[in-house]
C-alpha angles and dihedrals in degrees: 000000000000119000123186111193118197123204149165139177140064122321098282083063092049106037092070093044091059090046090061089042096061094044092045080052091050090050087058104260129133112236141196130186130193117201142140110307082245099081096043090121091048092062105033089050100068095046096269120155095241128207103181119212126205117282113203082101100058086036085064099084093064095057134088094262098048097041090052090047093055093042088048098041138068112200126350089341093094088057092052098053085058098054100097083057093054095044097076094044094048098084092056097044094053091048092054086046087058096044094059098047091048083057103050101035094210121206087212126022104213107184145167109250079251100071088069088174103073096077094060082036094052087041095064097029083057087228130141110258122221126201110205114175126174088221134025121263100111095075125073116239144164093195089087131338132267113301087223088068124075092232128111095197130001089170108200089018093055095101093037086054094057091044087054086050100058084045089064102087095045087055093050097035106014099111104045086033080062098047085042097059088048102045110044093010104043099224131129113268100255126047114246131203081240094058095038111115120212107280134178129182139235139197105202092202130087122276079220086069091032119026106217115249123254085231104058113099134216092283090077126063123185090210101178131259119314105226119184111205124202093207084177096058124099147182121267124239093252094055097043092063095040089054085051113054095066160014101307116273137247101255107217126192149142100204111217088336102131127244123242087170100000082167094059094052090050088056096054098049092047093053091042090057090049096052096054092040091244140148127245143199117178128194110212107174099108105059116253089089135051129218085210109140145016119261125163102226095051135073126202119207120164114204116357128153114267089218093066106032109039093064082066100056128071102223134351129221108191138124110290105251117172098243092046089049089053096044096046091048086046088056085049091240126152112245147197126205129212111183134213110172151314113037092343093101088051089056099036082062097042090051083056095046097047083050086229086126148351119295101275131280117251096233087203087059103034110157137173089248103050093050092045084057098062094041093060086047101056101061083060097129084224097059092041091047092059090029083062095040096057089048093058091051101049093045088059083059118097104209106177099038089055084055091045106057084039097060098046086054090056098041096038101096088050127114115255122218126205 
């Protein structure tokens, strides 16, 4: 079987994907994933057929502008004042999307919620199409509202608000995504039950972080959460003996979330150590913290694989992507988020609720204080205990087997092509 996956974002939308992808390949399909020209060597790395997309989205987020829209929003507000930015560079994107999928004639079209593209795709290529989404949002449910929204609970509204929310997309890009389909797909403007191919939805997190609805059918598997491990990958000899020479440290980082001050940050996560008397190590390889100065009791590393490093640290404070999120719970660390955009407030609350760490931090009012708060709370034995327990349990899934299995069931009446 051929299956084409589709994906944009940061790191944290494109690492899972890769995950799936390899096991996909060892169960003896051919894959191809489409992704920003950024991650080429992450792919290709790890033996993955790559199609690289154009990257000045995605480049966005290091510029002045985006860099002022994420300082300014909460939520998904950051992406939509963007969006005037993003408008002028769709077109092209789509085209290389479909270009990709015309070269490789998948069976199946697997793809993130933000390649809005792979269902029209799908449609005229006469393929299954997957939705496969690191956190909830695309399936109606009255059990909590859309993660996109910054709202805990809207109790009878709670279904309404997720059907908003994919809507979303038609209301931003409706009207270009339907030229589009006529001009460079063929297709008529507007999607029609006629032209829909057989589709079928996965969560790629734990049910332990997100209990599945009772409303959700057989079409949609919570399969558990996709980790890539670099098995080759050590520590260096700096960090060895950091880790070392004392009690372990409280690992801080943002992942590719840019830096207004990033100076300023730094500063108040190195008092707030020091307050507390911890220990700190701080990557700084996204943006929104610098690796400026020398102080005993901190660490800098720049990119290192969650998966190796997190077991050796004794809490985490960082932004609440989805991927971090996943890779601290499965180390069984506490955890406090501090949110900057996008999905990172839903699972700064689910982190709270799950008492795997303290409420989350507001980044736009970020004080010693309050850091030094959460630090001190989260040595609190309750909170590790269940922190530990969750971890165990995550790490017993097998997320990508369970995809796996549930995307050869729904592709499985397809034609293949050679």
């Amino acid at each position: 079987m051929r299956v084409a996956m589709h994906t944009f974002g940061t790191r944290g939308d494109v690492q899972p994907y890769v995950a799936l992808a390899q096991e996909l390949s060892r169960h003896g399909h051919s894959v191809q994933l489409a992704a920003p020209i950024q991650f080429e060597s992450l792919v290709r790395e790890r033996g993955i057929c790559f199609s690289p997309l154009p990257g000045e989205i995605l480049a966005l987020l290091d510029t002045p502008e985006g860099k002022a829209a994420i300082a300014g929003g909460h939520g998904f507000s950051a992406g939509l004042a963007l969006l005037r930015h993003v408008r002028p560079l769709m077109w092209h994107l789509l085209d290389e999307e479909w270009r990709a999928a015309q070269s490789f004639l998948p069976d199946a079209i697997v793809h993130h919620p933000k390649s809005i593209a792979a269902p029209h795709m799908a449609e005229a290529l006469g393929c299954p199409c997957i939705l496969a989404s690191p956190l909830p949002g695309f399936t109606p449910t009255s059990d909590f509202p859309s993660p996109m929204l910054p709202f805990r609970d809207l109790g009878p509204l709670n279904r309404f608000s997720h059907v908003a929310a994919i809507r979303g997309a038609d209301f931003l890009f409706g009207k270009m995504i339907g030229l589009w389909r006529k001009e460079s797909l063929g297709l008529a403007r507007s999607r029609t039950r006629a032209g829909a191919t057989r589709t079928g939805t996965i969560y790629a997190y734990s049910p332990k972080v997100v209990p599945v609805p009772s409303d959700w059918g057989d079409d949609v598997l919570v399969s558990g959460y996709w980790f890539l491990d670099d098995e080759g990958w050590q520590l260096s000899d700096a960090l060895k003996t950091f880790l070392g020479d004392g009690e372990p440290p409280v690992y801080v980082g943002f992942g590719s979330m840019p830096g207004i001050d990033r100076d300023r940050m730094t500063a108040t996560v190195i008092e707030a150590l020091a307050r507390t008397g911890k220990r700190g190590l701080l990557a700084s390889g996204g943006g929104a913290l610098s690796s400026v100065g020398s102080f005993p009791h901190v660490h800098f590393v720049r990119d290192v694989p969650h998966g190796r490093l997190l077991p050796e640290v004794h809490s985490m404070i960082h932004h609440g992507g989805a991927g971090t999120t996943a890779a601290g719970l499965r180390a069984g660390k506490p955890m406090t988020v501090c949110p900057f955009f996008g999905d990172q407030p839903f699972w700064g609350r689910r982190v709270a609720d799950l008492g795997v760490g303290p409420r989350p931090l507001d980044r736009r009012n970020l004080s010693v204080e309050g850091l030094s708060a959460v630090i001190v709370a989260m040595d609190d034995p309750h909170m590790r205990r269940r922190a530990a327990a969750l971890g165990t349990g995550i790490r017993e899934e097998d997320g990508i087997g369970a995809a796996t299995r549930f995307i050869e069931n729904i592709a499985g009446g397809s034609p293949k092509r050679s």
